[in-house]
DSSP file (Angstrom, degrees, kcal/mol; ACC not computed):
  #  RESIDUE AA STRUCTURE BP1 BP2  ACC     N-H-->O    O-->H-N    N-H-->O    O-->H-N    TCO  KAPPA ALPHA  PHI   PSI    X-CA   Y-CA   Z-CA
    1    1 A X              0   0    0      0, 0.0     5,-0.0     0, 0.0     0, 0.0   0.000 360.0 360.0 360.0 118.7  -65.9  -33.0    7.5
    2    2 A X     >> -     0   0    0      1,-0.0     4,-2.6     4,-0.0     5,-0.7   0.222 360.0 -95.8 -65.0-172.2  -62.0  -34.0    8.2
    3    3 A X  H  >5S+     0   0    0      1,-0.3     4,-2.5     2,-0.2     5,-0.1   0.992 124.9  46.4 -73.5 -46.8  -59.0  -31.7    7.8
    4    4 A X  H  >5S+     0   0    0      1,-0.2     4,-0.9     2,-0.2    -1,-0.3   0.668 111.4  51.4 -65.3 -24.5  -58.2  -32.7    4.4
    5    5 A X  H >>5S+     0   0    0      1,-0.2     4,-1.5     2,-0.2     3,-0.9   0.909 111.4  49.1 -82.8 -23.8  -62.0  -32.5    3.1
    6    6 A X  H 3X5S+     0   0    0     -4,-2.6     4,-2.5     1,-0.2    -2,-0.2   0.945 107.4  51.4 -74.3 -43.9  -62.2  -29.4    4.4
    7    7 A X  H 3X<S+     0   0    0     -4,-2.5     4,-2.0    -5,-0.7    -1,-0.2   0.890 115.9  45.4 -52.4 -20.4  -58.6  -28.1    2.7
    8    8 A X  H <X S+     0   0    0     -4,-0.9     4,-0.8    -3,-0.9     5,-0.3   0.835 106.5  54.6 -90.0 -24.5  -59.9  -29.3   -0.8
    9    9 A X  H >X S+     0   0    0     -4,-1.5     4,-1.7    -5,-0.2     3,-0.7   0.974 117.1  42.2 -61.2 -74.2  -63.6  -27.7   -0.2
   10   10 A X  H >X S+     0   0    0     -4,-2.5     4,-1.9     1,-0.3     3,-1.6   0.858 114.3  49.0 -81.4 -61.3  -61.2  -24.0    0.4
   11   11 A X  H 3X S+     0   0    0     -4,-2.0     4,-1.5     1,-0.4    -1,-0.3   0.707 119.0  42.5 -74.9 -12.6  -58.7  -24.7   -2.6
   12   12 A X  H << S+     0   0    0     -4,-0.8    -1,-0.4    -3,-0.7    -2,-0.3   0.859 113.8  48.8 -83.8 -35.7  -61.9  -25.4   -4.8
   13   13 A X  H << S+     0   0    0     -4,-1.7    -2,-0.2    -3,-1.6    -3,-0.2   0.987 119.5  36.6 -86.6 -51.7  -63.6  -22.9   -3.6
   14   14 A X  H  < S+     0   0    0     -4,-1.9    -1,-0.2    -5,-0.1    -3,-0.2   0.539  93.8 104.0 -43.9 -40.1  -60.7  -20.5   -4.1
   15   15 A X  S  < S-     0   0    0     -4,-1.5     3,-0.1    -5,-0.2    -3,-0.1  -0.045  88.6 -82.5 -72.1-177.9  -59.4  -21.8   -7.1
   16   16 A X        -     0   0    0      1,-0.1     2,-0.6    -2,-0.0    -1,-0.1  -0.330  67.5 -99.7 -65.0 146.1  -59.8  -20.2  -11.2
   17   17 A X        +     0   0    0     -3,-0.1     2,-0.6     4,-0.0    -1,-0.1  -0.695  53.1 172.0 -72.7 115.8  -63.4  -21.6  -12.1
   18   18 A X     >  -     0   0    0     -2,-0.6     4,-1.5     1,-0.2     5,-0.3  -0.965  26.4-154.0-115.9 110.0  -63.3  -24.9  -14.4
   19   19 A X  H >> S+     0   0    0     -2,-0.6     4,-3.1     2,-0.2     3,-0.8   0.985 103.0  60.4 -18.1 -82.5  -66.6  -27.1  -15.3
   20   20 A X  H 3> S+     0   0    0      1,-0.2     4,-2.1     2,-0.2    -1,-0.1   0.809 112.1  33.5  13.9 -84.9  -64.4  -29.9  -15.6
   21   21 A X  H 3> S+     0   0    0      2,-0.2     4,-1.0     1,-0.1    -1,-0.2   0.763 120.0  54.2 -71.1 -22.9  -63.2  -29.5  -11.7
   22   22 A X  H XX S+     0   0    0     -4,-1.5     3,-1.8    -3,-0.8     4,-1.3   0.895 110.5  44.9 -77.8 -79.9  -66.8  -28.4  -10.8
   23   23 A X  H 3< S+     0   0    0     -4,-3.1     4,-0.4    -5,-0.3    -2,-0.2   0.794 116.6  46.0 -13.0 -61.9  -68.2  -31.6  -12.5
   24   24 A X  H 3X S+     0   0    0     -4,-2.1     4,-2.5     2,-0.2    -1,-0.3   0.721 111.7  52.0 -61.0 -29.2  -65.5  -33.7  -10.7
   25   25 A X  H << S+     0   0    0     -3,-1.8    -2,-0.2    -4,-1.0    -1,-0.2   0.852 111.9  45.3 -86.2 -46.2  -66.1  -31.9   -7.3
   26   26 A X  T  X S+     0   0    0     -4,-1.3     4,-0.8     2,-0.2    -1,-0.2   0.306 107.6  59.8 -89.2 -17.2  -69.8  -32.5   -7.4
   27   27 A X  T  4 S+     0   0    0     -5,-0.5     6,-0.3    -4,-0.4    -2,-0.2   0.898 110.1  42.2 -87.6 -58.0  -69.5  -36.3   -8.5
   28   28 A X  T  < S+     0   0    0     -4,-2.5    -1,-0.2     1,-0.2    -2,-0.2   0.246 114.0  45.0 -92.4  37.4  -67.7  -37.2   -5.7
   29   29 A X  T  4 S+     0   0    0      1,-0.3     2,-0.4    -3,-0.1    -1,-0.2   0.695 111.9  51.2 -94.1 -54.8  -69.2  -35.6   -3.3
   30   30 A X  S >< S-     0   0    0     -4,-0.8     3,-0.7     1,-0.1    -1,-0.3  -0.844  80.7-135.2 -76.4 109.3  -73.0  -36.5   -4.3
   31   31 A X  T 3  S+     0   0    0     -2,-0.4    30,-0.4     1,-0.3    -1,-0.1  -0.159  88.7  17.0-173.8 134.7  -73.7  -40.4   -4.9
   32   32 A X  T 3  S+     0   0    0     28,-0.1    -1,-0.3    -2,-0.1    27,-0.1   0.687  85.9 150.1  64.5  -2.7  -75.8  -41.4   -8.0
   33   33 A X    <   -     0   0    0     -3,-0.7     2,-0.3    -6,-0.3    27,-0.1  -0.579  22.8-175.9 -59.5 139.9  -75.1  -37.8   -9.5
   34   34 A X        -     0   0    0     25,-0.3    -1,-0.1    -2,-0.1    25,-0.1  -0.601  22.5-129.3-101.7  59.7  -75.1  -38.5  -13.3
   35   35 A X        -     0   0    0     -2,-0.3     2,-0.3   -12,-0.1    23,-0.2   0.283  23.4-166.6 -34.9 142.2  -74.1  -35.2  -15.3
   36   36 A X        -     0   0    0     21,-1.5     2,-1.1    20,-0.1    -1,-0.1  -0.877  21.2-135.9 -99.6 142.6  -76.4  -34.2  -18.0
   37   37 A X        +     0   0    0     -2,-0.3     2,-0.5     2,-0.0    20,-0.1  -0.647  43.6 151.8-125.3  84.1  -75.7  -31.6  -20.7
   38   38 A X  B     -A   56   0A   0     18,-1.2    18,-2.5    -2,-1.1     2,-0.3  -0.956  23.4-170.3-121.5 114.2  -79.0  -29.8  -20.7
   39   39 A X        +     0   0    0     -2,-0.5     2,-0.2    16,-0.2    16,-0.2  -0.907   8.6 179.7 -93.7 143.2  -78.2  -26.4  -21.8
   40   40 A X        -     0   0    0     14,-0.4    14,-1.1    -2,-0.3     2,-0.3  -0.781  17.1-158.2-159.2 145.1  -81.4  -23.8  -21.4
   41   41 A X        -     0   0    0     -2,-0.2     2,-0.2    12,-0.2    12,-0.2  -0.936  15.5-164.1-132.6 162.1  -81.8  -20.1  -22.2
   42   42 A X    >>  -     0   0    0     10,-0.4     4,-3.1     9,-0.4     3,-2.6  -0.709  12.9-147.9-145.5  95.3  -84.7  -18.1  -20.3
   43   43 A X  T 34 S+     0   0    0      1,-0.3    -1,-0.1     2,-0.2     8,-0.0   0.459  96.6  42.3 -39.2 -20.0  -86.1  -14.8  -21.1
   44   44 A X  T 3> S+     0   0    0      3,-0.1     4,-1.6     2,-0.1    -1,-0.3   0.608 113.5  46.3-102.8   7.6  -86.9  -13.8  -18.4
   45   45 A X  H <> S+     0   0    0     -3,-2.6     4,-1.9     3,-0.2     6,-0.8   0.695 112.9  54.2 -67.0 -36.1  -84.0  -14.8  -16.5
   46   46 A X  H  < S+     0   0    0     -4,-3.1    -3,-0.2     4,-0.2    -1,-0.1   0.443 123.5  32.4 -79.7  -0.5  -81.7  -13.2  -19.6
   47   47 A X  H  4 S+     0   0    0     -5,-0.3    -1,-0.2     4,-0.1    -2,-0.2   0.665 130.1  33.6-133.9 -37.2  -83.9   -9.7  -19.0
   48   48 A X  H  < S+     0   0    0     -4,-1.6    -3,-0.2     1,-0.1    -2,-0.2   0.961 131.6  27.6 -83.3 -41.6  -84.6   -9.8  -15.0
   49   49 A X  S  < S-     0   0    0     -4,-1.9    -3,-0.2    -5,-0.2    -1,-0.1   0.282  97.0-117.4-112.5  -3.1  -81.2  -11.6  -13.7
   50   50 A X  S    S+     0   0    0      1,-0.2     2,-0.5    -5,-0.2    -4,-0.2   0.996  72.0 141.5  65.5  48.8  -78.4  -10.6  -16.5
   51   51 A X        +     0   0    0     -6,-0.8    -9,-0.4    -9,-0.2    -1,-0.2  -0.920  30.8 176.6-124.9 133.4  -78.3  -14.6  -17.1
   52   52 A X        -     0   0    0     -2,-0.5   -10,-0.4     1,-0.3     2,-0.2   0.828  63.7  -6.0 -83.0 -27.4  -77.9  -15.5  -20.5
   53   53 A X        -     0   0    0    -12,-0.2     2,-0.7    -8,-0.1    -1,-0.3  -0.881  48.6-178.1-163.5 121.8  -77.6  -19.6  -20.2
   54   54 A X        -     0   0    0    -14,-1.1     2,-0.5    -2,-0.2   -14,-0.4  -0.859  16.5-149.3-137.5 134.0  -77.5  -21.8  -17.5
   55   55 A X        -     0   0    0     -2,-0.7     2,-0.2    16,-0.2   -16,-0.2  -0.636  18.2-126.3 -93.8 131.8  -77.1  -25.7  -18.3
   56   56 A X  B     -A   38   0A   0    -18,-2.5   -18,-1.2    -2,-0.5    15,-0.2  -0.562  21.7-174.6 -48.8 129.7  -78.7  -28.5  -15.7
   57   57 A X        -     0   0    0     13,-2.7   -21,-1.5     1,-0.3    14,-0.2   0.521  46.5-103.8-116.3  -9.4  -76.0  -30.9  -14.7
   58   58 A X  E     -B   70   0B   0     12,-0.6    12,-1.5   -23,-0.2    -1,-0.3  -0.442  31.5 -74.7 115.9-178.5  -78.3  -33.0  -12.8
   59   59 A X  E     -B   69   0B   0     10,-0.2   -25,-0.3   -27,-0.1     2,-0.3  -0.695  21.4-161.4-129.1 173.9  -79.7  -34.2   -9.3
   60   60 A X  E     -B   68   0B   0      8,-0.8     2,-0.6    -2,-0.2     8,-0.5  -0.996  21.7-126.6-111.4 118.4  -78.8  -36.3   -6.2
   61   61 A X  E     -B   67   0B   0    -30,-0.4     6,-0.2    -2,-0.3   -30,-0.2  -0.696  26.5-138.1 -79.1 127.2  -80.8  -37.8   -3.5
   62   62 A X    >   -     0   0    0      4,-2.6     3,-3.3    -2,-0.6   -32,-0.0  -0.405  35.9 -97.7 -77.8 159.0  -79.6  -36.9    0.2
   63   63 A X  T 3  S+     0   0    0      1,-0.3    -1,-0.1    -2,-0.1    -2,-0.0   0.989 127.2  56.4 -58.2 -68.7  -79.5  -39.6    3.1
   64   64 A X  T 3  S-     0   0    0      1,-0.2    -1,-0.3    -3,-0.0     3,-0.1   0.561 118.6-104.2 -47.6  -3.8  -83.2  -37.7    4.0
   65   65 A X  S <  S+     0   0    0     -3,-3.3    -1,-0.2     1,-0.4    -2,-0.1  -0.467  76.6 136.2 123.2 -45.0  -85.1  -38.2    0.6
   66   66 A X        -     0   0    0     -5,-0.2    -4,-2.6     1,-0.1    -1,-0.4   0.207  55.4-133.0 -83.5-176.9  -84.7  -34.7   -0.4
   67   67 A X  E     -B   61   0B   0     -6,-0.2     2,-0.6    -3,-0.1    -6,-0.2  -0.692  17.9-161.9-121.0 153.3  -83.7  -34.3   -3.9
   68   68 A X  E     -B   60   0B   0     -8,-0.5    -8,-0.8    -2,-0.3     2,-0.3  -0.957  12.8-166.8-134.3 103.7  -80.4  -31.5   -4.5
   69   69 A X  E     -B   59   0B   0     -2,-0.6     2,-0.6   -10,-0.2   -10,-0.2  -0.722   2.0-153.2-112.9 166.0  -80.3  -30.4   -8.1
   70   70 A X  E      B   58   0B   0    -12,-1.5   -13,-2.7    -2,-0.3   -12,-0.6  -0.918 360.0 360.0-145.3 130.2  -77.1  -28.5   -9.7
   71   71 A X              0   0    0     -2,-0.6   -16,-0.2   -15,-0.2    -1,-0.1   0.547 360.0 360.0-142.0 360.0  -76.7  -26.1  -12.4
């Protein structure tokens, strides 16, 4: 990773949270990602984990096969 990917990786990482910029951050890093808007609630996630909804945005394949999903 060069000097500049790394400076954008810290000022994402750092910055106010946005979808939007998350979305954007995650397309061009990840090849073939396609967002999806599948939003999902889980009862036992919403009763073990405090999460009330958490939406799929979709998956990537890495240069080794395996498959990288993000939500």
């Amino acid at each position: 990773m060069g000097k500049r990917a790394s400076m954008e990786l810290k000022k994402f990482l750092s910055s106010r949270y946005s979808t939007d910029d998350f979305e954007d951050f995650i397309r061009e890093r990840f090849y073939g990602l396609e967002i999806q808007d599948n939003s999902y609630t889980d009862a036992y996630l919403r009763e073990k984990e405090s999460i009330e909804e958490y939406r799929y945005l979709g998956k990537s394949e890495l240069d080794d096969g395996k498959e990288i999903g993000f939500f």
